[in-house]
C-alpha atoms as one frame of an Amber mdcrd trajectory, in Angstrom:
protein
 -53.508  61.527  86.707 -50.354  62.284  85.724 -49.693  59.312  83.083 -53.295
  60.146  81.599 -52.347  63.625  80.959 -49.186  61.891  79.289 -51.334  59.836
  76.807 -53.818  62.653  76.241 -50.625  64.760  74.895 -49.089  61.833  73.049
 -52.581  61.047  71.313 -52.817  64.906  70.450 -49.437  65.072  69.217 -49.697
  61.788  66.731 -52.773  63.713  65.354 -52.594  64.127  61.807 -49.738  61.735
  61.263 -49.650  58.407  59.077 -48.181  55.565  59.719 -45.462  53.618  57.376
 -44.003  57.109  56.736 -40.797  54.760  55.518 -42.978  52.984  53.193 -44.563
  56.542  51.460 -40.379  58.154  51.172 -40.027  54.200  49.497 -42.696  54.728
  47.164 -41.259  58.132  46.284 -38.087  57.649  45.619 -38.953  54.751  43.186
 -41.091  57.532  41.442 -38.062  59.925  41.784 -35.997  56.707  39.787 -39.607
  56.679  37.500 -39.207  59.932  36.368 -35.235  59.964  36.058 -35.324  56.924
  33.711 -38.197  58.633  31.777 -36.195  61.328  30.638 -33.435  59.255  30.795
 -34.337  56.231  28.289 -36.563  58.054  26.474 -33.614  59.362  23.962 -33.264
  55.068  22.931 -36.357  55.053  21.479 -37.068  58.873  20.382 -34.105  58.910
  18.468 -35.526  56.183  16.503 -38.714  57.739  15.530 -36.739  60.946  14.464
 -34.007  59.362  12.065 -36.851  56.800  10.564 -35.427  54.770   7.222 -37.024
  56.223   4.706 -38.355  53.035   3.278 -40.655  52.353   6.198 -44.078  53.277
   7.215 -42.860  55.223  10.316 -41.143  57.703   8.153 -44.051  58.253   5.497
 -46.384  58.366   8.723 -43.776  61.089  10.255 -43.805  63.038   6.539 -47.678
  63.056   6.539 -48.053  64.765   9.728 -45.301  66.635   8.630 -43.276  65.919
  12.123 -39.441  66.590  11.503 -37.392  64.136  10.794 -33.174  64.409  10.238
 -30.947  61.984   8.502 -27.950  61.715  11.028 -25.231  58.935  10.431 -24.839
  56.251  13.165 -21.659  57.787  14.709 -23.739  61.036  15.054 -26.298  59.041
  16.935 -23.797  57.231  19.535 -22.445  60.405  20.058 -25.861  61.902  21.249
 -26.855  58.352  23.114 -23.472  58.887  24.996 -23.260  62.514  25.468 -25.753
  62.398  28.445 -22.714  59.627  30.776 -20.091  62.558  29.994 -22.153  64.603
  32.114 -22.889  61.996  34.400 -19.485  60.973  34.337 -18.043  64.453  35.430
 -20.712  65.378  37.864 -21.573  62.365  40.166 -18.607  62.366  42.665 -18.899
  66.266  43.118 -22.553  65.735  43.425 -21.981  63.320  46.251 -19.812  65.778
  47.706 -22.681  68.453  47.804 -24.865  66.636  49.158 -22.773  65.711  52.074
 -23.219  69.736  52.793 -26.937  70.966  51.782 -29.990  68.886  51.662 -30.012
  65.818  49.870 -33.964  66.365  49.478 -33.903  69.981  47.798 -31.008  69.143
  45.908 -32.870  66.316  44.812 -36.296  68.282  43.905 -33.688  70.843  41.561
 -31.586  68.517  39.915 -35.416  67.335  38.731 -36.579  70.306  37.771 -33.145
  71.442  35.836 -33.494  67.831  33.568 -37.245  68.460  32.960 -36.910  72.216
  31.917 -34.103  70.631  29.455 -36.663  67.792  28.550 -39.595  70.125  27.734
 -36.617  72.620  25.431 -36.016  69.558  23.203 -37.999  69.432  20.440 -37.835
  73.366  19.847 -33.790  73.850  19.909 -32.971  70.065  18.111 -36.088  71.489
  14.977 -33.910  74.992  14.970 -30.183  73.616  16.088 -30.493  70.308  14.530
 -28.187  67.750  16.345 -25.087  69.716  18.167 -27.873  71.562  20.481 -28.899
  67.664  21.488 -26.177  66.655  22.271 -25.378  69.850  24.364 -28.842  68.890
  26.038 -28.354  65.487  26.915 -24.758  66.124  28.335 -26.178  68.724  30.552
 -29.108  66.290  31.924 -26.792  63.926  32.528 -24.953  67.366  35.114 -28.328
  66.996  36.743 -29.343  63.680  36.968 -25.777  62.752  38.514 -27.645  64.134
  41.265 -30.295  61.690  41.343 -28.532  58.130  42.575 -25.638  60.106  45.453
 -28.775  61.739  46.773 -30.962  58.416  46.456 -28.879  56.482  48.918 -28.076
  58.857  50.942 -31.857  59.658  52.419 -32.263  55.327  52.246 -29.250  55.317
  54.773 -31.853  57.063  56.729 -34.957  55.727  56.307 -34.420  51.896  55.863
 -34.094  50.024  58.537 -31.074  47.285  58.366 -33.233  44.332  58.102 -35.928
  45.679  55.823 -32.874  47.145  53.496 -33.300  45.125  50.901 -36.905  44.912
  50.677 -37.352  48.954  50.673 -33.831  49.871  48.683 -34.582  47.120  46.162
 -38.359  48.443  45.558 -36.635  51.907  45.127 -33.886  50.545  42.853 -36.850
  49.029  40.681 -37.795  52.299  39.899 -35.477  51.763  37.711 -36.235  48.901
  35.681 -39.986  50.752  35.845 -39.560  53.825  34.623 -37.479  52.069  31.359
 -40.505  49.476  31.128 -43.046  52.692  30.798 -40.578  54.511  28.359 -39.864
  51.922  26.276 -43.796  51.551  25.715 -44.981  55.004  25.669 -42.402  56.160
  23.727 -43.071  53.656  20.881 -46.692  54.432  21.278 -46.333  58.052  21.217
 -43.444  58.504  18.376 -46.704  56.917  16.428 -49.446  59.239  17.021 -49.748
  62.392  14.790 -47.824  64.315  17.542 -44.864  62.361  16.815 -41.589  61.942
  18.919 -42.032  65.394  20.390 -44.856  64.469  22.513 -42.176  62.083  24.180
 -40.224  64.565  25.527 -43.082  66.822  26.563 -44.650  63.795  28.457 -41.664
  62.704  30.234 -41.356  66.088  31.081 -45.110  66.175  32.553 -44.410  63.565
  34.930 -41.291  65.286  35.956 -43.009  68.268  37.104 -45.746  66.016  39.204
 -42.891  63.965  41.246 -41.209  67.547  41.797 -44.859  68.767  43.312 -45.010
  65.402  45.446 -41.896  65.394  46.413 -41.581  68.810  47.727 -44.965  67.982
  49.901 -44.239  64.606  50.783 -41.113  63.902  51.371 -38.050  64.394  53.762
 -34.369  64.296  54.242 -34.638  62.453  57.332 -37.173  60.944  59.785 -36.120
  63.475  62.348 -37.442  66.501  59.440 -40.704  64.697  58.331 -44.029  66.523
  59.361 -46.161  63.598  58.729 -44.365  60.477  60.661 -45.396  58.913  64.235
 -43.082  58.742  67.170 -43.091  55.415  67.375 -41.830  55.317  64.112 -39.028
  57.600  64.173 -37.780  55.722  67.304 -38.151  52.620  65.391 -35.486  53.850
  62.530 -33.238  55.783  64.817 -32.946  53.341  67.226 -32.126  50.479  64.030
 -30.010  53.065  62.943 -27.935  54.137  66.298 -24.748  52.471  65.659 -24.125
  52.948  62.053 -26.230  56.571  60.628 -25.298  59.983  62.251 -26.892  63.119
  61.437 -24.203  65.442  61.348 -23.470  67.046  58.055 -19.849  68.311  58.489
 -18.232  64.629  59.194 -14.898  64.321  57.456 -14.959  62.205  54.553 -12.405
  59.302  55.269 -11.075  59.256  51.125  -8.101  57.060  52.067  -9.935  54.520
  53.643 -11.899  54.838  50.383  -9.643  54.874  47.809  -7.499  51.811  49.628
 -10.698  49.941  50.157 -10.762  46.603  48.486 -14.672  45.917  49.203 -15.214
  49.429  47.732 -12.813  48.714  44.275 -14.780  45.368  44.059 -18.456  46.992
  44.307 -16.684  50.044  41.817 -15.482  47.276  39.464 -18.733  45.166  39.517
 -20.872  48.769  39.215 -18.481  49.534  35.617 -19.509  46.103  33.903 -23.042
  46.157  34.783 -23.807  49.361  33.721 -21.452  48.565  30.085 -23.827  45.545
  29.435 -27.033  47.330  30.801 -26.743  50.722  28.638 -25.468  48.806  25.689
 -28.613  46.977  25.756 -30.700  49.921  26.560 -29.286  52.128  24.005 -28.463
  49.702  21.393 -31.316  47.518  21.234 -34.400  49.774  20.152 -32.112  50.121
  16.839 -31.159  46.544  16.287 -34.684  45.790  16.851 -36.241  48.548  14.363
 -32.987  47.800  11.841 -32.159  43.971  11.887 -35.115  42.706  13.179 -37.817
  44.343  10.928 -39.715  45.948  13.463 -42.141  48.728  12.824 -41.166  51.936
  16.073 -44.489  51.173  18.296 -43.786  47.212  18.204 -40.000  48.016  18.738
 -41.010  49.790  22.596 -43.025  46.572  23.398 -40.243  44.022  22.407 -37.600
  46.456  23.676 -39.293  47.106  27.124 -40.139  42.770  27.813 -36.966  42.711
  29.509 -37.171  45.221  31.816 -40.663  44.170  33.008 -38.994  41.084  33.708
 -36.590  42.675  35.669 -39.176  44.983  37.227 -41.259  41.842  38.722 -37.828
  39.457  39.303 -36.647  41.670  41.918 -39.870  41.568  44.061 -39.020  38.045
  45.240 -35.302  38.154  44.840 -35.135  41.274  47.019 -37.697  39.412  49.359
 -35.537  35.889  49.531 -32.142  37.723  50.140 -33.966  39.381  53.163 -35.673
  36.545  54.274 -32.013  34.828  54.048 -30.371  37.501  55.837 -32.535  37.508
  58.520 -32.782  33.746  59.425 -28.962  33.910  59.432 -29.493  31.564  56.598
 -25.589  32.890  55.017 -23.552  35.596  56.318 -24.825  39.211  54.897 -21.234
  39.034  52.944 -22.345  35.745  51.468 -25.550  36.859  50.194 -24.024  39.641
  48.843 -21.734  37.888  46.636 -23.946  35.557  45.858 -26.492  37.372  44.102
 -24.183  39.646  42.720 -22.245  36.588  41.151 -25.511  35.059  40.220 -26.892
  38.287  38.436 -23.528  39.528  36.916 -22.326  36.115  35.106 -25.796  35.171
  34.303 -25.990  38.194  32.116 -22.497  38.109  30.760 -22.640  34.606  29.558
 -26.672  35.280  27.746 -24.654  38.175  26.224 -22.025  35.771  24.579 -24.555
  34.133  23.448 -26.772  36.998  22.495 -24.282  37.726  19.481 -24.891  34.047
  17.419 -28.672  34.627  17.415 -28.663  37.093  13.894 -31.816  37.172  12.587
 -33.629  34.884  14.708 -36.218  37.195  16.182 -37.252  34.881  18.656 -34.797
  33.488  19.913 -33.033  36.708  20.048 -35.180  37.974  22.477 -36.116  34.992
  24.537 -32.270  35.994  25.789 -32.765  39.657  25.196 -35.355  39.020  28.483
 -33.050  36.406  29.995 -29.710  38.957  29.970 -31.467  41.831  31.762 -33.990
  40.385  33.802 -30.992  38.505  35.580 -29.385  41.485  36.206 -31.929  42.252
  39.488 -30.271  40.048  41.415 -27.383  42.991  41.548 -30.087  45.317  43.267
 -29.125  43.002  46.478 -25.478  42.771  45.311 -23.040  45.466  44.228 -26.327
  48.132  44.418 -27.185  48.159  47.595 -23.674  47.042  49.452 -22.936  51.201
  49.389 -25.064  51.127  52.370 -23.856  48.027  53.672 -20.084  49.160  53.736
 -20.371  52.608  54.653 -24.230  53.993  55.961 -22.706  57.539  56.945 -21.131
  57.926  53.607 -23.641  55.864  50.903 -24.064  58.839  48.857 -20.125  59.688
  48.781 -19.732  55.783  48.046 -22.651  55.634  45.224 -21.414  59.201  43.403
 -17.914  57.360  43.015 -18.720  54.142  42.114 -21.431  55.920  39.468 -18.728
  58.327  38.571 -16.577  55.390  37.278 -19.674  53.209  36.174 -20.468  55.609
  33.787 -17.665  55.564  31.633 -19.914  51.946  30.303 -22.128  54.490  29.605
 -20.021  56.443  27.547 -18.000  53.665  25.846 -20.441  51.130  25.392 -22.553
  53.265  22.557 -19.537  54.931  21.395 -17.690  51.925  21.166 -20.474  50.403
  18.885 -20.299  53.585  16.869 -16.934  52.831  15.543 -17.790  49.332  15.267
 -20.831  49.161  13.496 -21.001  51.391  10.394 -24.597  51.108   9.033 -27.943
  49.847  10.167
């Protein structure tokens, strides 16, 4: 009698709940990533549309529906491309720190709603302000978003179980790739409608608002905090989790073993040149595109967003085939790590060499253009995700240094090509 009264409560109290709660905190994080890289990348593309040449048919189309337009040099331009990474650059280890204290998942849902506030502000201050007030803007979403990552592996360290790591942190990570696929598109599309490149910032924006709302419903620090997820479950992470995730916030953060850490200085190292390459392409590109390569702004966010979709679907069985080799014991976990890591990082650096001897060739230009950055997923298995490998109680500490340092590419890489390149 006694067992059935058991059940009864057991089946009362999983009332309500869903099952695969893991999956649905997956699925929003790559949305949070979505949204991120929305307001993120937009600026690549937007900033395109609102310094057209005034030769072309984007910038008599821009005149007619008399959408501003501003005649900035192309050091002005790398200076408001990197302004947003000297925010990031500055904020991402004391982010990590914070969250070590307060809730990664409110800290999360504000650092969201600060960069989308600054998002939907855009148009209206850069039209009265002209270019200082932009970058002002984009070096205080980059504060925000240095949020974003830090707080992003620290709730995975709680939600993903060790052997489904690299399926569920990859899927998150291709957020991502995603978000710059959509952005890259939309953005060309939108710069040519007769709302012009302000409707880019007001849509990211949009979108912003919506993960916020989701996010604030649906998601969760931890399994031990979410309202919605089974028992069975919960045991199921904790107990994959026992040995290497604790859920005390005041544990002391070990920054000599950090700082002395070879494994760490390799995954900071390898984080700094894939994030140079990456945001040189990203930032870079839409411009060299429009400039060199003759094309008009809405065909330059198709060709400039072919990579990433690459990317995007590459890391679906890459991410499945490291697990798959990690769990048959196939290599050692440290093996695989390197491996893909190796694989995605020269891949891409040696398609770069050869990136710069295509000139003019549109096609073959970006037949590698797709080849250099759709290699790069194989470092979602590498570098990305070893934070959580090395250190699960401290991934967010590990990810807001290694991102701290990282984004110095950021900064240099459009910067650098500032001084270097003079015109278009």
């Amino acid at each position: 009698m006694q067992s059935k009264t058991h059940l009864l409560e057991d089946e009362f109290s999983e009332r309500g709940k869903i099952r695969g709660v893991r999956y649905l905190q997956s699925f929003l994080l790559f949305l949070c990533l979505f949204a991120a890289y929305l307001l993120r990348v937009s600026i690549s593309v937007a900033i395109v549309a609102m310094t057209p040449d005034k030769n072309s048919t984007d910038f008599l189309l821009e005149t007619h529906y008399h959408i501003p337009v501003f005649s900035w040099t192309q050091h002005t331009k790398s200076l408001i491309l990197s302004a947003f990474f000297w925010g990031y650059l500055i904020m991402n280890l004391p982010a990590a720190m914070i969250g070590r204290r307060y809730n990664n998942q409110m800290l999360l849902a504000m650092s969201m709603t600060l960069t989308v506030a600054l998002s939907l502000a855009t148009p209206m201050l850069v039209v009265a302000f002209n270019w200082p007030i932009l970058v002002l803007i984009r070096f205080l979403q980059g504060l925000t978003q240095a949020f974003t990552m830090p707080m992003i592996h620290g709730i995975s360290a709680k939600w993903a179980p060790p052997n489904e790591r690299g399926r569920l942190v990859g899927f998150v990570l291709g957020g991502l790739q995603f978000g710059t696929v959509i952005t890259l598109v939309g953005s060309g599309i939108l710069a040519s409608t007769r709302s012009g490149w302000p409707s880019i910032y007001y849509t990211s924006g949009a979108f912003g608002i919506f993960w916020v709302i989701l996010w604030l419903i649906f998601g969760s620090e931890s399994p031990d905090t979410h309202r919605l997820i089974t028992r069975s479950e919960r045991n199921y992470i904790k107990s994959s989790l026992t040995q290497t995730v604790s859920e005390k916030k005041n544990l002391i953060t070990p920054w000599k073993e950090i700082f002395t850490s070879m494994p760490v200085w390799a995954v900071t190292i390898s984080h700094a040149g894939h994030n140079c390459g990456f945001w040189l392409l990203l930032s870079e590109m839409p411009t060299f595109i429009s400039s060199v390569l003759k094309f008009d702004i809405k065909s330059d966010g198709f060709v400039s967003a072919l990579p990433y979709l690459a990317m995007w679907l590459c890391q679906f069985p890459v991410t499945y085939f490291a697990d798959y080799m990690n769990k048959k014991n196939v290599t050692s976990l440290t093996f695989s790590r390197k491996f893909w890591n190796t694989l995605g990082m020269s891949g891409g650096a040696l398609g770069l060499m050869v990136l710069g001897y295509m000139g003019e060739n549109a096609n073959a230009a970006i037949c590698m253009y797709v080849f250099v950055v759709a290699i790069g997923c194989c470092t979602n298995v590498g570098f990305n995700i070893n934070h959580l490998d090395l250190a699960p109680n401290y991934a967010g500490i590990l990810m807001g240094f290694t991102n701290a340092v990282a984004a110095l590419g950021g900064v240099l890489a459009p910067t650098v090509c500032g001084f270097i390149v003079h015109d278009q």
